[in-house]
C-alpha positions in Angstrom: 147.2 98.1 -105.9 146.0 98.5 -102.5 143.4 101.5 -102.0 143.5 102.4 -98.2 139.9 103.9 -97.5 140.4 106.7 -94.8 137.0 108.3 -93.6 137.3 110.5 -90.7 135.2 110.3 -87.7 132.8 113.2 -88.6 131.5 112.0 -91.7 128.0 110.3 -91.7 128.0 106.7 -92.2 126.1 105.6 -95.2 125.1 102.0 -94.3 121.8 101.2 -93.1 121.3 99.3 -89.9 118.2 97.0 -90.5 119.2 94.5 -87.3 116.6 97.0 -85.0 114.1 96.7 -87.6 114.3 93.4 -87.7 114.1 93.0 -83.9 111.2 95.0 -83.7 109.4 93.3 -86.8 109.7 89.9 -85.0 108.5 90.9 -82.0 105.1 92.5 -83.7 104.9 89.2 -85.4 104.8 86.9 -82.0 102.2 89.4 -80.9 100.1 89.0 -83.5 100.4 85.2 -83.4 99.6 84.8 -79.6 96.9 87.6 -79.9 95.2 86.4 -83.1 94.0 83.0 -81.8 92.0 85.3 -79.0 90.1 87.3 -81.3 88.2 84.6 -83.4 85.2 84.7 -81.3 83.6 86.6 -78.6 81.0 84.0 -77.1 81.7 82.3 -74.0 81.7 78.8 -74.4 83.6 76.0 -72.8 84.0 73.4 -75.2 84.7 69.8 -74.3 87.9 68.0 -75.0 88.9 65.8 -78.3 91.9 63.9 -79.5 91.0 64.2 -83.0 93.0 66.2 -85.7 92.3 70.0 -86.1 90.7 70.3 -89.9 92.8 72.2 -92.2 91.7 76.2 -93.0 91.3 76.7 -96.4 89.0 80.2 -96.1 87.2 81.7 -93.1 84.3 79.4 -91.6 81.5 80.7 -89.8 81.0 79.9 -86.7 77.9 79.1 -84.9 78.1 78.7 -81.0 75.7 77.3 -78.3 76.3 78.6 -75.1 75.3 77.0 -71.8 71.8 79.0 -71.6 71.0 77.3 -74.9 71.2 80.4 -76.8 72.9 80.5 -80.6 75.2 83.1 -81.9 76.2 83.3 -85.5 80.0 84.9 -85.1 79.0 86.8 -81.8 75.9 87.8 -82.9 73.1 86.1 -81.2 69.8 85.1 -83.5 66.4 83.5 -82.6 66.8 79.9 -82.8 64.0 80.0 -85.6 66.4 82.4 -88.0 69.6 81.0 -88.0 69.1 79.2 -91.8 68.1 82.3 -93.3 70.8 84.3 -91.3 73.9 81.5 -92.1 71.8 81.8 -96.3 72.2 85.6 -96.1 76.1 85.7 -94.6 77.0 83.2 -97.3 75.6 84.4 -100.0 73.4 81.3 -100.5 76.7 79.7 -100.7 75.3 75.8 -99.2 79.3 74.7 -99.3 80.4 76.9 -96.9 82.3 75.6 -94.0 80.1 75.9 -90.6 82.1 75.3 -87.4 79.5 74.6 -84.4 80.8 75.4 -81.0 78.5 73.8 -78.9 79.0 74.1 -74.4 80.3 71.1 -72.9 77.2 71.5 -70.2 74.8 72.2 -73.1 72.5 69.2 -73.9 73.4 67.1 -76.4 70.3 67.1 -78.5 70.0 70.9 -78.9 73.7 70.8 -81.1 72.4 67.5 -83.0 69.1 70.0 -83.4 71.2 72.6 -84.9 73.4 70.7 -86.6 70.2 68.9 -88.3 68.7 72.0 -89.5 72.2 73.1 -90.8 72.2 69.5 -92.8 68.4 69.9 -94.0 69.0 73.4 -95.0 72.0 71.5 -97.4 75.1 72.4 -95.9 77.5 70.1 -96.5 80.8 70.8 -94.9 79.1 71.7 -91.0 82.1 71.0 -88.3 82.1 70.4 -84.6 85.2 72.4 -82.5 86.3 71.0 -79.7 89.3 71.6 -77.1 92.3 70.1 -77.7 92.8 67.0 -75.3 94.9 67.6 -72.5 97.0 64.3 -70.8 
């Protein structure tokens, strides 16, 4: 048996066309992925170059950044260099194995990140991070 279908040209066609959605779903996603990068942080900092291996992201660090003035942001807010344990305490929930990225200026002096970084340590914060740039050949 052969079944011949005829459907004339006025009748609606009943088939869903996803291609278009599709087209316009990927393109949303390779915004997202160029824009996210972008919107981690708000300070300014120019970090220095490294050829070490990024650290895999398990949950969402905080990030404390040292700008070339000296001045400390937790995130993008800025705090007095005196509160920054009781701030990171506070964000964390008293959580002391949260991961801590420090984002410290390439033209900032090298003792004032060691400084933080030491009062991060003291305060018992295990898992404290320094980000760098990717090296570039």
């Amino acid at each position: 048996m052969s079944f011949k279908l005829n459907r004339s040209s006025k009748e609606p066609m009943s088939e869903i066309n996803v291609t278009p959605f599709v087209d316009v779903m990927l393109v949303l996603l390779i915004i997202f992925m160029v824009t996210a990068p972008l919107l981690t942080v708000g300070v300014q900092v120019d970090l220095p170059e490294s050829a070490a291996d990024s650290l895999p992201d398990d949950q969402e660090p905080l990030t404390l950044s040292i700008n070339s003035k000296g001045e400390v942001f937790i995130q993008e807010h800025q705090v007095v260099f005196e509160k920054i344990i009781p701030k990171i305490l506070a964000i964390s929930n008293n959580r002391t194995d949260t991961r801590i990225y420090v984002r410290g200026d390439k033209t900032i002096n090298y003792g004032r990140v060691l400084e933080v970084m030491g009062m991060l340590s003291g305060a018992g914060f295990s898992k404290v991070a320094l980000i760098s740039e990717p090296y570039k050949n």
